[in-house]
N, C-alpha and C positions, 0 to 999 in steps of 0.2 A: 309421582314421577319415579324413574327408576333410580333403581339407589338407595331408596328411601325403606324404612323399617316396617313392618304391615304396624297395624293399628291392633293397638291391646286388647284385651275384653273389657277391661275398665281404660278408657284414655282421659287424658288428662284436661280439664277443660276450662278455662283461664277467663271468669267472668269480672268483665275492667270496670263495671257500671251498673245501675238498678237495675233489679231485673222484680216482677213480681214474685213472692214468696212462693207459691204453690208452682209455678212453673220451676223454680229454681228447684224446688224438692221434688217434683218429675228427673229433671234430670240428674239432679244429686244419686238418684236410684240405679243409674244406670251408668253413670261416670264419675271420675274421680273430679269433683268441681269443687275449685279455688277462687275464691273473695277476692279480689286485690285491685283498688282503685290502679287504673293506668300510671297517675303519675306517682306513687306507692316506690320505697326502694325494691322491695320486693316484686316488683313487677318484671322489669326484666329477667331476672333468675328463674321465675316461675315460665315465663314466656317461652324460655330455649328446649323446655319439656314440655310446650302445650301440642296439643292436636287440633285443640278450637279454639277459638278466639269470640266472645259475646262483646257487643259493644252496645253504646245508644247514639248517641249524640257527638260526644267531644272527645272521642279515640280516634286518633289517626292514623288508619294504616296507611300505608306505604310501602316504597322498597329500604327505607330504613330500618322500619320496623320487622319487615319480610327477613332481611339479612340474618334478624337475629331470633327468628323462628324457623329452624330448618325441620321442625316436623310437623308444624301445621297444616292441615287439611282444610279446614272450613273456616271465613268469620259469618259470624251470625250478627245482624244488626239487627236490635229490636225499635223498629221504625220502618219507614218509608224512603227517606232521601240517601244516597251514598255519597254525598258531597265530600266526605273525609276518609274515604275508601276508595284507594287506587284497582278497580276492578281489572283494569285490562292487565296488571303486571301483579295481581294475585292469582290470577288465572294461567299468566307465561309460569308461573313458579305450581303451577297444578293445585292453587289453594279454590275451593269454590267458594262463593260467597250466595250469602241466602239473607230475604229481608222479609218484612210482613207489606205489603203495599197495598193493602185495604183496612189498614187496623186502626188509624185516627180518620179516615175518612168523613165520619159521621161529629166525631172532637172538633175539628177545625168547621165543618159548616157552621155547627152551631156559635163557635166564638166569634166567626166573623160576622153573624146577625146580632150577638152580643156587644159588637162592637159598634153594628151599624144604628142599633137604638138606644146607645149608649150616647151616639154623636148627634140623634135626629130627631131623640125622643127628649126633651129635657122634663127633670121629673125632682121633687124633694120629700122626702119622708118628715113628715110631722112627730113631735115627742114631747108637745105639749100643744093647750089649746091654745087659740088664738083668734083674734076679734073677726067679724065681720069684714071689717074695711082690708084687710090684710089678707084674709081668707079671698075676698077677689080680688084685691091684686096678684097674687100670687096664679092664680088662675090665668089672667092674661098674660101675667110675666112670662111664665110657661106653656105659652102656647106653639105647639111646637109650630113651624112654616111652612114643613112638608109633610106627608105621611108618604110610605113607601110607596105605594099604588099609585102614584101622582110621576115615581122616579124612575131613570129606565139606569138597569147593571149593565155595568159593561165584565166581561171573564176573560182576562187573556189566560188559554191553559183551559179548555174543557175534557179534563182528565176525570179521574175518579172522585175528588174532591172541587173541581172546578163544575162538574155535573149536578155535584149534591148541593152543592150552593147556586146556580140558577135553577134547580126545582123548586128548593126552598123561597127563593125568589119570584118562582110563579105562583106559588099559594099564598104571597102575600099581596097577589096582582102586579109586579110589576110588568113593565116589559126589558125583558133579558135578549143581548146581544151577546156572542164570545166570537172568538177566533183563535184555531187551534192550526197546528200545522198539520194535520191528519181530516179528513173527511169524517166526519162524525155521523153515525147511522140515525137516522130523521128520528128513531121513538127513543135513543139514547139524548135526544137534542132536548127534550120535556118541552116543547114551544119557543126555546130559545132561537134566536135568529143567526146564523154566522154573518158575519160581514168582517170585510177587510181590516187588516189593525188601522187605517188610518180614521176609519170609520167607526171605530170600537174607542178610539182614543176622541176624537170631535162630540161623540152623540153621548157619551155614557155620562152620567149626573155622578155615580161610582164608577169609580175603574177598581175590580178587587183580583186579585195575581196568584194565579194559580200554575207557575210554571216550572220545571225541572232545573238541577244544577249538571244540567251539559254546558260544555264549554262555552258556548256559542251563545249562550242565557247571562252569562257575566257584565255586569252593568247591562241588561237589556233596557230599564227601564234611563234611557243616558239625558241628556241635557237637550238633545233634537225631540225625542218621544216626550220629554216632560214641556217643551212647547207648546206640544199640540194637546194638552192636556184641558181640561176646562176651565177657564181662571176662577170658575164657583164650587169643582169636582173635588170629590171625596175619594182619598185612594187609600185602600187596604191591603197590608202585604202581609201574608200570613204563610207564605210559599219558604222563599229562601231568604238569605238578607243580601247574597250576593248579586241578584237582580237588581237591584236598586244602584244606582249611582248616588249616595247618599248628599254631596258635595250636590251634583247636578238637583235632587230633590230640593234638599235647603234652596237652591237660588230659586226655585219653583216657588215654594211656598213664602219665602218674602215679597216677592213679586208680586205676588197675591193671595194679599193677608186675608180674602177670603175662601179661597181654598185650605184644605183638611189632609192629612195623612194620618193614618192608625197603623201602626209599622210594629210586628209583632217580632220580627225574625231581622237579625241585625249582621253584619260583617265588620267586624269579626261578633263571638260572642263569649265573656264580655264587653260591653263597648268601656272606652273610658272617655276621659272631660274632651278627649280632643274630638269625641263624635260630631260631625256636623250635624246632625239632626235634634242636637241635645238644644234646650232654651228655648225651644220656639212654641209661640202660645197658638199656634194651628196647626203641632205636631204631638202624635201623643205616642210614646213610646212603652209596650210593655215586655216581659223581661222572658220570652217564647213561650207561652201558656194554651197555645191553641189545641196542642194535642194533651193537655194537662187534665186528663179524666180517669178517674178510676179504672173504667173499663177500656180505655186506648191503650193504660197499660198495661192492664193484663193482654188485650190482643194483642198487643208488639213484644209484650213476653216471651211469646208462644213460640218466638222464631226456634225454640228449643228442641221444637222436635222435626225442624229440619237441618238442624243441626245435626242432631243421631239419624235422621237417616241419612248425610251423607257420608259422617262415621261408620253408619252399617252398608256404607257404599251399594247404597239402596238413591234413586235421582229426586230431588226436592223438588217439592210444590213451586215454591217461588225462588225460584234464582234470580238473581240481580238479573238485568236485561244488558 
């Protein structure tokens, strides 16, 4: 913006959150890069001389934060979601913002299949012998009532990771429905079927949620859509936490103590005692691990080097949309 001081040969570059070691010594080489947990006293004093801004998860930009960064250029979020990143009013103040939006893609399918044979599959590890008569009970005890190939997915959200989780679904036979707001190209579809949410909500045995934090997604999943949910359905939410009306779930799932939720991603996060979703024995809560991979974090690392090049005022790969 005009006004503003050009950009140093070394600028200043204000990392609030993990980043992977090797990307972080990438750009250590190239800029002058500062450690400093967000809520750090030291964080704002460092902020008022950054030129970039790295986050992950739980940095909040905004125009409060904006106010007191007048020489920022870039936030770099290493992830996918900007649910905590005001884009349009880092943009009015000329800050660019850049993410990785393919880098847990592959993390999240597989946790939600980890989740779903976690719920479908019951299974016990032995650590000692044990007789005959126990050895088959056990066997029948655990048998499980469905196998997947038997279950049809329902995907609201056939995105990049809403795609990779009904492939993954069609190689274990099922039959996969989604519905997205976007026209999705027939061989990006992998066999999946679209059909209507009313019909993605009625037919799916799982419903699993794969969908963006635009505005308009806030409570998507409300107390009318958990209605029409299956009183025997298995719902996965590995997306945001703020989709979920979690008041409106809870009355869902007492309702019907044989329906399931696997709810990885919460609103806020941490939750505390007052969460409605806490204490119920057909709700399982884990604590956001989906993109919890060695390698999702190094790829969400990486937002590093379009970070320097918007420093080198050179256009990035991925800019926020």
């Amino acid at each position: 913006m005009p006004g503003r001081a050009p950009i140093p040969d070394r600028p200043l570059v204000l990392q609030a959150e993990d980043l992977d070691p090797c990307a972080a010594a990438w750009l250590a080489e190239r800029a002058d890069l500062r450690v400093c947990p967000f809520a750090a006293d030291a964080f704002l004093p460092l902020l008022a001389g950054a030129h970039a801004l790295l986050v992950r998860t739980y940095t909040r930009v905004d125009a409060a934060l904006l106010d007191r960064a007048p020489n920022l250029r870039v936030v770099g979020r290493a992830g996918v979601g900007l649910d905590r990143i005001d884009v349009t009013e880092c943009r009015r103040r000329g800050v660019e913002v850049v993410h990785t939006p393919d880098a847990n893609t592959q993390s999240v399918a597989e946790y939600v299949f980890a989740m779903l044979l976690d719920a479908l599959r019951p299974r016990l590890f032995l650590d000692a012998p044990i007789d005959a008569d126990r050895w088959n009970a056990l066997r029948r005890e655990l048998t499980a009532p469905k196998q997947l190939s038997e279950l049809t997915l329902g995907v609201l959200g056939y995105g990049k990771v809403g795609s990779r989780v009904g492939r993954a679904a069609a190689g274990f036979g099922m039959r996969v429905l989604y519905h997205d707001l976007v026209d999705i190209p027939h061989a990006a579809r992998h066999g999946a079927l679209p059909v209507t949410l009313d019909a993605l909500l009625e037919e799916s045995d799982i419903l699993t949620l794969h969908v963006d934090s635009r505005p308009a997604n806030r409570c998507l999943l409300d107390a009318a859509l958990c209605r029409r949910l299956r009183p025997t359905g298995l719902l996965v939410n590995t997306s945001r936490g703020l989709v979920v009306d979690p008041a409106a779930l809870r009355d869902h799932l007492v309702a019907n103590p044989e329906s399931r939720a696997l709810i990885d991603v919460h609103d806020p996060e941490p939750f505390d005692a007052a969460y409605p979703l806490l204490n119920l024995p057909n709700c399982h809560l884990s604590p956001h691990l989906a993109a919890s991979t060695a390698a999702a974090h190094v790829n969400m690392s990486w937002v590093v080097r379009d970070v320097w090049r918007v420093l080198r005022n050179e256009p990035p790969e991925h800019p926020a949309p």
